[in-house]
C-alpha positions in Angstrom: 0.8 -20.9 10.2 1.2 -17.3 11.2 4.5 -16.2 12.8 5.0 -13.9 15.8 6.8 -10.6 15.7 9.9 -12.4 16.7 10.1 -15.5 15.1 9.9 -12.7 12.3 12.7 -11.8 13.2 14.6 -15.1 13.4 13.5 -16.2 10.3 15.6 -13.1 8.4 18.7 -13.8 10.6 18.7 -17.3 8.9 18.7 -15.1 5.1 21.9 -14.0 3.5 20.9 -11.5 1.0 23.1 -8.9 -0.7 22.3 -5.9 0.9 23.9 -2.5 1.1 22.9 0.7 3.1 24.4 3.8 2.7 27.6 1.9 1.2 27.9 -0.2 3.7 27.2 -4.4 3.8 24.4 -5.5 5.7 25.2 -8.6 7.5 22.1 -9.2 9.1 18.9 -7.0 8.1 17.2 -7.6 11.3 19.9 -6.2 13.5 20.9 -3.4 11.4 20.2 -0.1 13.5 19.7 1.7 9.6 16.9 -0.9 8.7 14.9 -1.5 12.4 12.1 1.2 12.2 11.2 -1.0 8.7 11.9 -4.1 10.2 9.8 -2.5 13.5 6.5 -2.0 11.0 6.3 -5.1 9.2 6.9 -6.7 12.8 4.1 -5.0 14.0 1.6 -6.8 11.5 2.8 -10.4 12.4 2.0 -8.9 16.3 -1.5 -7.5 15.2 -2.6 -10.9 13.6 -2.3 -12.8 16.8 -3.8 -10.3 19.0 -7.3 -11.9 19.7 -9.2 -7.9 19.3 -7.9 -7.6 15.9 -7.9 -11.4 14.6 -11.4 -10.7 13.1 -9.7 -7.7 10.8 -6.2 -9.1 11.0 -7.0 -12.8 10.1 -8.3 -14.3 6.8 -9.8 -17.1 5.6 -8.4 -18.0 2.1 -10.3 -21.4 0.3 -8.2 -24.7 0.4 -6.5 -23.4 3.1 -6.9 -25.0 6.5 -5.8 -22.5 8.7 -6.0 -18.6 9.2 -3.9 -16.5 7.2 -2.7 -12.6 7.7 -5.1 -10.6 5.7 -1.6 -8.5 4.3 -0.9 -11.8 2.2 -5.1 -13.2 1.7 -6.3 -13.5 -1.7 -9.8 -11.3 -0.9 -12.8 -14.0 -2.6 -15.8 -11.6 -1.3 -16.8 -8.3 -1.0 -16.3 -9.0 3.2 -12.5 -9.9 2.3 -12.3 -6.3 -0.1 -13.5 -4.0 2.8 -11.8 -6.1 5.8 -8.3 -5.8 3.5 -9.2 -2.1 3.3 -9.9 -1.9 7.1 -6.6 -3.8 8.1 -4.4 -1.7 6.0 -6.0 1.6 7.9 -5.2 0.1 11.0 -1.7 -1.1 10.6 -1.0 2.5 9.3 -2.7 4.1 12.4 0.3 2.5 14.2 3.2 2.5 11.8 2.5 5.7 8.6 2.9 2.7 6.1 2.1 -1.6 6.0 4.3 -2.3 3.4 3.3 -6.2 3.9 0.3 -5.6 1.9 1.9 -5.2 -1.5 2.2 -8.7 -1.2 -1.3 -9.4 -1.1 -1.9 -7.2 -3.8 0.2 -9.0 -5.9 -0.5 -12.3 -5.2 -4.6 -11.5 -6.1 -2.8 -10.2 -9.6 -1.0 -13.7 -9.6 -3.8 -15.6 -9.2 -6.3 -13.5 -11.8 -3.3 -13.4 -14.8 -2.4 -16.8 -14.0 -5.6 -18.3 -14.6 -6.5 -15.9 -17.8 -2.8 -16.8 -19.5 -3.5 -20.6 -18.8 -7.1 -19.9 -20.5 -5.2 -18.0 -23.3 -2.1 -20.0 -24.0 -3.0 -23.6 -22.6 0.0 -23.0 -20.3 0.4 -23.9 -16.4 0.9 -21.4 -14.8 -2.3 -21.0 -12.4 -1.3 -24.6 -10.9 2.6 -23.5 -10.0 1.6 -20.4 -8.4 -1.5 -22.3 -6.1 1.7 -24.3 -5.1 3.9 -20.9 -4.2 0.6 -20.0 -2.2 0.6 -23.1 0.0 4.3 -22.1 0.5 3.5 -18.5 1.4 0.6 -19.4 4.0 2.4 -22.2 5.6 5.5 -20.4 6.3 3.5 -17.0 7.0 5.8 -14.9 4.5 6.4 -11.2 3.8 7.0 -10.4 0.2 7.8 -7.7 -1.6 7.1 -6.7 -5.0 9.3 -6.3 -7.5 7.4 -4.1 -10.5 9.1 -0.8 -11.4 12.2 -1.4 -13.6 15.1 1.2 -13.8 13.6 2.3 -17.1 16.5 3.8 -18.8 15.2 6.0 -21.6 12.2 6.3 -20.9 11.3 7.9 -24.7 12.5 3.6 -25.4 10.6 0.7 -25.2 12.2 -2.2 -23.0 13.2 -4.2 -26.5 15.1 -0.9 -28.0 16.7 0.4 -24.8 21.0 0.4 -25.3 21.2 -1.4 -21.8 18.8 -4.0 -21.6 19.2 -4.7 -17.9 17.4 -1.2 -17.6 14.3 -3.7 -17.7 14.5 -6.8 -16.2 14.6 -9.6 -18.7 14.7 -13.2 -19.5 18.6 -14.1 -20.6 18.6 -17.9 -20.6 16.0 -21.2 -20.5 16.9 -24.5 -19.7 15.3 -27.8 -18.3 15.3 -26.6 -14.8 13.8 -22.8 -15.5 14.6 -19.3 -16.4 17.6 -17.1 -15.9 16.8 -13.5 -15.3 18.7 -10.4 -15.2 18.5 -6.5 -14.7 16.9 -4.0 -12.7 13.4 -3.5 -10.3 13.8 0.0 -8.3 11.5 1.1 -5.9 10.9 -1.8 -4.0 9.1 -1.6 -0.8 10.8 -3.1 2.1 13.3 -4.4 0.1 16.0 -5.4 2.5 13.9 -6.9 5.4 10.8 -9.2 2.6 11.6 -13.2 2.5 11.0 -13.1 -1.0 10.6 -11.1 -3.9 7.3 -11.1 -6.3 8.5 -10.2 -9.5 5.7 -9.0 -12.4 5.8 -6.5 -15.3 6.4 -3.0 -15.3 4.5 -1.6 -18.3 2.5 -2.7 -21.4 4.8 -4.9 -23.7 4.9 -5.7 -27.5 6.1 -8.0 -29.1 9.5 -7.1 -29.4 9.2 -7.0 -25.7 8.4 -10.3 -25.0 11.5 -11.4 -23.1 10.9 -8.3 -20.2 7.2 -10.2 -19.9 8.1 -12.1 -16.9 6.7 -12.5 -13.9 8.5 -15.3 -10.6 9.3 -15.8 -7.2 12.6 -14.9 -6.1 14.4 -15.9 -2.5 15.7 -12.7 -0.6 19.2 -14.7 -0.9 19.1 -16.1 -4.5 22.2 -16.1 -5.9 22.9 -13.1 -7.9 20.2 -10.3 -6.4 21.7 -7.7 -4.9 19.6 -4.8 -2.8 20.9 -1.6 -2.7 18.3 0.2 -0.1 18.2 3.5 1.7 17.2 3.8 5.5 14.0 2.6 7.0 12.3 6.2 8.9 15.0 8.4 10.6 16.4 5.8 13.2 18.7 7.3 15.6 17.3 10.7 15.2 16.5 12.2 19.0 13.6 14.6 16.5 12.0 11.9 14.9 9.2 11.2 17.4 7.3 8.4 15.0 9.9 7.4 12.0 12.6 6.7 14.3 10.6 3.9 15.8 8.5 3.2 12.0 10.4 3.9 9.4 9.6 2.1 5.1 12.6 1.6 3.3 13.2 1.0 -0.6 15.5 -0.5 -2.5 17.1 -1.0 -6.1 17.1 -4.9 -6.9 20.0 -5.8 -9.1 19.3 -9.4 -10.7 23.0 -10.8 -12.4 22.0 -14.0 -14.1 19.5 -14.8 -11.0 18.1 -18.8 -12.0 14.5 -19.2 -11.1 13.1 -23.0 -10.9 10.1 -23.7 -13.7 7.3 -24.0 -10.6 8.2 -20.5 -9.1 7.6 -18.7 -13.0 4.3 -17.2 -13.4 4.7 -15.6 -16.8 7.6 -16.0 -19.3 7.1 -14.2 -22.6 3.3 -14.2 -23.2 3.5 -10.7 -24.0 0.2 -9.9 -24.8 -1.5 -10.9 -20.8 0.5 -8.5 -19.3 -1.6 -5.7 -19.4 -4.8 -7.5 -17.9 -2.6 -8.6 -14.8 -1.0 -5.3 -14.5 -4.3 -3.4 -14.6 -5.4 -5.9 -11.9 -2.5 -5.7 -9.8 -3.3 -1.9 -9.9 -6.5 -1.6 -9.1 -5.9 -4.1 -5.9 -3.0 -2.2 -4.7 -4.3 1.8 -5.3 -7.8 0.1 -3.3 -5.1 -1.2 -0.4 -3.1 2.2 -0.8 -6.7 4.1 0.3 -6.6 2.0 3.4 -3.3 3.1 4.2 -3.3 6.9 3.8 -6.5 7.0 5.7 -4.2 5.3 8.4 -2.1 8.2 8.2 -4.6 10.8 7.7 -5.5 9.6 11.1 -2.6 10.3 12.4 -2.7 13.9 11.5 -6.2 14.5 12.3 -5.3 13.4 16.3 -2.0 15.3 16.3 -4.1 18.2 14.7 -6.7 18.1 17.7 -4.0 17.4 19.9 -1.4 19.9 19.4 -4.7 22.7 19.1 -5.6 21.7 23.0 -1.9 22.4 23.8 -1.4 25.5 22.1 -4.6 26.4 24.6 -7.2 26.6 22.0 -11.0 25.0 21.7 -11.7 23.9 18.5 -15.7 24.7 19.5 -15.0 28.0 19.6 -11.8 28.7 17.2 -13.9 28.3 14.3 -11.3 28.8 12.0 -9.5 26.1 13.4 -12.4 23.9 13.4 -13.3 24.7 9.8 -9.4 23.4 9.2 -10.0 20.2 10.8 -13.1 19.4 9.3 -11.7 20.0 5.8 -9.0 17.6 6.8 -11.2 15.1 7.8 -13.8 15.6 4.4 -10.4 15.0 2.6 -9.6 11.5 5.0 -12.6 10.0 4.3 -13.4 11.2 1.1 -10.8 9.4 -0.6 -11.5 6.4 2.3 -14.6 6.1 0.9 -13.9 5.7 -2.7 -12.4 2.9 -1.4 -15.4 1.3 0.5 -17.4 1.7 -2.7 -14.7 -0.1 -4.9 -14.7 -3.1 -2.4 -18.8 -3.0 -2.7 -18.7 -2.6 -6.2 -15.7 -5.4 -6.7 -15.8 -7.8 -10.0 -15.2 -11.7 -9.3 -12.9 -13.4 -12.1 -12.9 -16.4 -13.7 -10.1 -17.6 -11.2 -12.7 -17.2 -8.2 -11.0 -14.2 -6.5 -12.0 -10.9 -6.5 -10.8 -7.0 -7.8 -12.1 -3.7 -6.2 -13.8 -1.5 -9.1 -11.1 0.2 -11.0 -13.3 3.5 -11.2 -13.8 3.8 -7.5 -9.9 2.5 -6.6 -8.6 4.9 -8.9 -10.3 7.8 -8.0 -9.4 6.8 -4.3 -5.9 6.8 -5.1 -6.1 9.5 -7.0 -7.5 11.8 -4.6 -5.0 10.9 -1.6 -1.7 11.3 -4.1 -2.9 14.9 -4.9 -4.5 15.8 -1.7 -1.9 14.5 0.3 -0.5 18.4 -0.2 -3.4 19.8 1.3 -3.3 17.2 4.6 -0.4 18.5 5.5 -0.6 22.1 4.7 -3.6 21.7 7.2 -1.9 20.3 9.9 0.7 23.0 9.8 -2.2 25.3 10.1 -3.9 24.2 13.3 -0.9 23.8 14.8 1.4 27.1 14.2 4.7 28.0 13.2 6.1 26.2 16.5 6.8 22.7 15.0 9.0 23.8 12.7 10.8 26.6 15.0 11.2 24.6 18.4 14.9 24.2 19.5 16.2 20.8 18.9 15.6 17.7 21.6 18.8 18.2 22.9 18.0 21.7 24.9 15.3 19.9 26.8 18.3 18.3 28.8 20.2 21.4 28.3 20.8 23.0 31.5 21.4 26.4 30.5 18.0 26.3 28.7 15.7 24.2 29.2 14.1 25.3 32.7 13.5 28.8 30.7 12.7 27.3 27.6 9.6 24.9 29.1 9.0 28.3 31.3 7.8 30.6 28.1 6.4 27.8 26.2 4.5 26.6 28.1 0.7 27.2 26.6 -1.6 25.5 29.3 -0.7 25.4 33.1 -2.9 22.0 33.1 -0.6 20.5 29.5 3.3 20.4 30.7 5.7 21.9 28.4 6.9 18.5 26.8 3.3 16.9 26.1 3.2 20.3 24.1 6.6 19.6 22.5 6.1 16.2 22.4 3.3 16.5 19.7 4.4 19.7 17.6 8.1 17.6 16.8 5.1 14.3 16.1 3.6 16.9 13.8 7.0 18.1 12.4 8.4 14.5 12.0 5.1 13.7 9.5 4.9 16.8 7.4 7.8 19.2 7.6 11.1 16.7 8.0 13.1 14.9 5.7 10.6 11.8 6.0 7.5 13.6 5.0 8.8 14.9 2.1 9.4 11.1 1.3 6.0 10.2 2.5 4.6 12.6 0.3 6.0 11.3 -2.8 4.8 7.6 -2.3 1.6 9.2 -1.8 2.2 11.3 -4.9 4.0 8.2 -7.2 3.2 5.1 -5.3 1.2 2.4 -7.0 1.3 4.7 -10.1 1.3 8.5 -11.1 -1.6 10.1 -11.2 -1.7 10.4 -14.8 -1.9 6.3 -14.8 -5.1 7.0 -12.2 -6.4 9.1 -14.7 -5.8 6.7 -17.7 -7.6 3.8 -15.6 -10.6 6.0 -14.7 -11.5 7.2 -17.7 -11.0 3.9 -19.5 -13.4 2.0 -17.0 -16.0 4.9 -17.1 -18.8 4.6 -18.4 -19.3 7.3 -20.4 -21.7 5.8 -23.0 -24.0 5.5 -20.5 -24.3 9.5 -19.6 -24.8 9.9 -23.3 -27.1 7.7 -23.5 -28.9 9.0 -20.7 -29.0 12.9 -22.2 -29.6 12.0 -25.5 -33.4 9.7 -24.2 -33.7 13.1 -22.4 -33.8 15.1 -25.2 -35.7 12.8 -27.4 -33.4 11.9 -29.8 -32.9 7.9 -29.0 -30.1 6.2 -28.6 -28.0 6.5 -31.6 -26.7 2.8 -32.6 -23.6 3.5 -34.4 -20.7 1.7 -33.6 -18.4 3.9 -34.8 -19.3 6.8 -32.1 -16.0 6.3 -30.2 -18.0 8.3 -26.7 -20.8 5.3 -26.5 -18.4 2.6 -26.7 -17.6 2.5 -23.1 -20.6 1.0 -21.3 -21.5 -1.1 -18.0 -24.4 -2.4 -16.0 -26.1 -0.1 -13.6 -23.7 0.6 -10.5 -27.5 0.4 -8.1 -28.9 -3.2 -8.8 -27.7 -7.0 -7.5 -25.8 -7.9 -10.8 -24.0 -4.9 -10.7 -23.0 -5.0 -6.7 -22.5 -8.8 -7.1 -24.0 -9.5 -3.9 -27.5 -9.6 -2.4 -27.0 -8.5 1.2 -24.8 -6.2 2.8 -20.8 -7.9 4.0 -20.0 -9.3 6.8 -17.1 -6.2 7.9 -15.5 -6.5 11.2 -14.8 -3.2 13.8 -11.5 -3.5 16.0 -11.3 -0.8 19.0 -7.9 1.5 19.2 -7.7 0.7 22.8 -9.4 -1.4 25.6 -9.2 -4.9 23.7 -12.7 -6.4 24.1 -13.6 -9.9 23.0 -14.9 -10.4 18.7 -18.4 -9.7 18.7 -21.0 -10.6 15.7 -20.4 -9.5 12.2 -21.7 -6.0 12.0 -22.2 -4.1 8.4 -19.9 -1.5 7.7 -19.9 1.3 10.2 -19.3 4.7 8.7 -16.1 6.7 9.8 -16.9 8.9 12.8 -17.3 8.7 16.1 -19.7 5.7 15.8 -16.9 3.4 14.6 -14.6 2.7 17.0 -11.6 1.4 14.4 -11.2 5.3 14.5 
């Protein structure tokens, strides 16, 4: 059943969880003035999926599962449910820089995929417990976050030789009623303000490794987790035109002894089907991630066109200017279309849901963590020194200032002074503050480095192919040996039904920014510009 914005809200005032900000105990996350533009954001999705203009995108349909869920949370069982997923995610970033709830999603698809392969593998149960933790999720209309990066200690160390094992988060105890777990999971998204916490595997494992294989649901409140989170945005701060209303914040989970009951454990020591669900979990996530920067890219390409107007420029003439913004906008939905061909190009498992193409999400990803540089170097272009050299909010009230001040900068007679200001501090707030240094390095590090992008794409390649393509071309056949290490890596063609996996084009929806207008029929996908009016 899906929750509004504020029964959101009431359901973490009825959580205890351990958590600190800044050195201080929270006693309730959704009153705390540190945590609100985080608690604001992941608000904002519960208030998207009941608005009727954005249920189409906002809504899914999951099977065995009566009623609509939020798509942040849907398992995605079609192409349709890749590139709506992808769509949502853009739009709830349009509003707030960062979802957050999707994580969730991601990791729940991973669930399902590795649950059903180990129970394939090791003739275990796993897949049955976690459709159970899903009827719990949907029916209660949860937000979860996801507990993957451990502390890592030395990180020249596998987790089964580090000298603090809690480094990794580990299994300490078994017992008729489940498993007792312990350590450390940093980096967690939303952290202080999630109902529960999705716990999977932070690396390939050995062996030796097999008690950090472990993958469970954990309550918020469990006894024994302690969150120690930094601040959601810049609340409070007069400058911080967006992150003071939308803010992400992250935390360190510290897990004493935490007990978790047999039906919420997913994976407990089967070391060797790690990999295959963490390569799945990061191939749904980097395809989500794609979504979510072209949100923000968004963002910067209107306060880009904005803030040019103001300074009393036309970007029709000011082709310098225009050039800028159209390189900004080649960047956007460049990487935003990596991600539209992953969801096309999406393999079904054996479990019955479905992965985008880890070629096409990595390269997405991996053009949106290194580019993110060059998005905001742009948008400091088109809009001047100014946002970085304005006086502070405070001399706008300042009577001994502020009737000069909006005197001589003033650009436009027909643009007041503040509209002008009001944009360059937007524009400050996203790429020159404390904040978009921060967005910057989730773009840069999150879901992976860019050295794991790198790893994934060349790994799913298909090089063999190419080689086999050159070497018909210059008449030498295809050489069969198996030992040739550059053939080895092979895959239908990318351009025919078996390899699409699909036989007409998806069923995508199209939600308006503004002036809410009833669903319409199922359109294909509409290509970014001015044509598709989710832009």
């Amino acid at each position: 059943m899906l929750m509004s914005a504020e029964a959101y809200r009431e359901s973490l005032r009825r959580l205890q969880p351990a958590v600190y900000v800044d050195g201080q105990h929270i006693s309730s996350v959704a009153d705390a003035p540190q945590l609100a533009p985080g608690v604001a954001a992941v608000a904002r999705t519960y208030e998207m999926a009941l608005a009727a203009d954005l249920a189409p995108v906002m809504q899914a349909r999951v099977p065995g599962i009566e009623a609509p869920v939020s798509r942040m949370i849907a398992l995605t069982v079609s192409t349709a449910d890749l590139l709506n997923k992808l769509e949502a995610a853009r739009r709830v970033c349009q509003e707030t820089g960062c979802a957050q709830r999707y994580l969730g999603g991601d990791a729940l698809n991973a669930l399902f995929f590795g649950t059903h392969r180990t129970d394939a593998e090791h003739g275990t149960d796993y897949h049955a417990r976690l459709q159970g933790y899903l009827g719990h999720v949907y029916a209660n209309d949860l937000t979860l976050g996801v507990a993957m990066t451990d502390a890592k200690g030395d990180r020249s160390l596998r987790p089964g030789r580090q000298p603090n094992p809690d480094s990794y988060l580990h299994i300490v105890g078994r017992s008729a009623r489940g498993l007792v777990i312990s350590g450390a999971k940093a980096i967690v998204t939303g952290a202080p303000y999630v109902h529960e916490l999705v716990v999977l595997p932070g690396r390939a494992m050995t062996e030796d490794d097999a008690p950090f294989a472990v993958a469970c649901a954990v309550p918020i409140d469990a006894k024994g987790l302690t969150i120690v989170a930094r601040p959601a945005g810049r609340p409070g701060e007069a400058a911080a035109t967006f992150s003071a209303r939308y803010g992400q914040s992250t935390g360190v989970c510290l897990f004493d002894r935490v007990e978790v009951p047999w039906e919420r454990v997913f994976l407990a020591g089967e070391w060797t089907e790690v990999v295959p669900m963490l390569t799945n979990y990061t191939s749904q996530h980097r395809h989500t991630c794609i979504g979510a920067r072209a949100g923000f890219g968004d963002l910067l390409i209107g306060a880009g066109a904005l803030v040019t107007e103001a300074n009393g420029l036309d970007l029709d003439r000011h082709y310098n200017l225009r050039d800028a913004m159209v390189e900004l906008i080649k960047i956007v939905e460049g990487f935003f279309a990596c991600g539209v061909a992953a969801s096309v190009y999406g393999e079904s498992s054996a479990a019955g849901n479905i992965a985008p193409d880890a070629v096409f999400a990595n390269i997405g990803k991996l053009l949106l963590a290194t580019q993110i540089y060059d998005m905001h170097r742009i948008a400091h272009h088109v809009s001047g020194g100014l946002i970085v050299t304005l006086p502070g909010p405070d001399e706008d009230h300042n009577p001994a200032t502020a009737g000069r001040l909006s005197e001589v900068l003033t650009a436009r007679s027909d643009i007041p002074y503040q509209k002008r200001i009001e944009v360059a501090r937007f524009i400050e707030d996203l790429t020159a503050s404390y904040q978009a240094g921060w967005y910057s390095v989730i773009s840069l590090h999150g879901g992976g480095s860019p050295d794991a992008m790198k790893t994934e794409i060349f790994r799913n390649y298909p090089i063999g192919n190419k080689v086999d393509l050159v070497e018909r071309l210059l008449d030498r056949g295809v050489l069969a040996d198996a030992t040739r290490k550059i053939t080895r890596n092979r895959q239908p063609g990318r351009c025919c039904i078996a390899g699409c996996q699909m036989t007409e084009l998806p069923s995508v929806q199209s939600v308006p920014l503004t002036k809410p207008t009833a669903p319409g029929p199922k359109a294909k996908p509409a290509r970014s510009g001015t044509d598709n009016p989710s832009r």
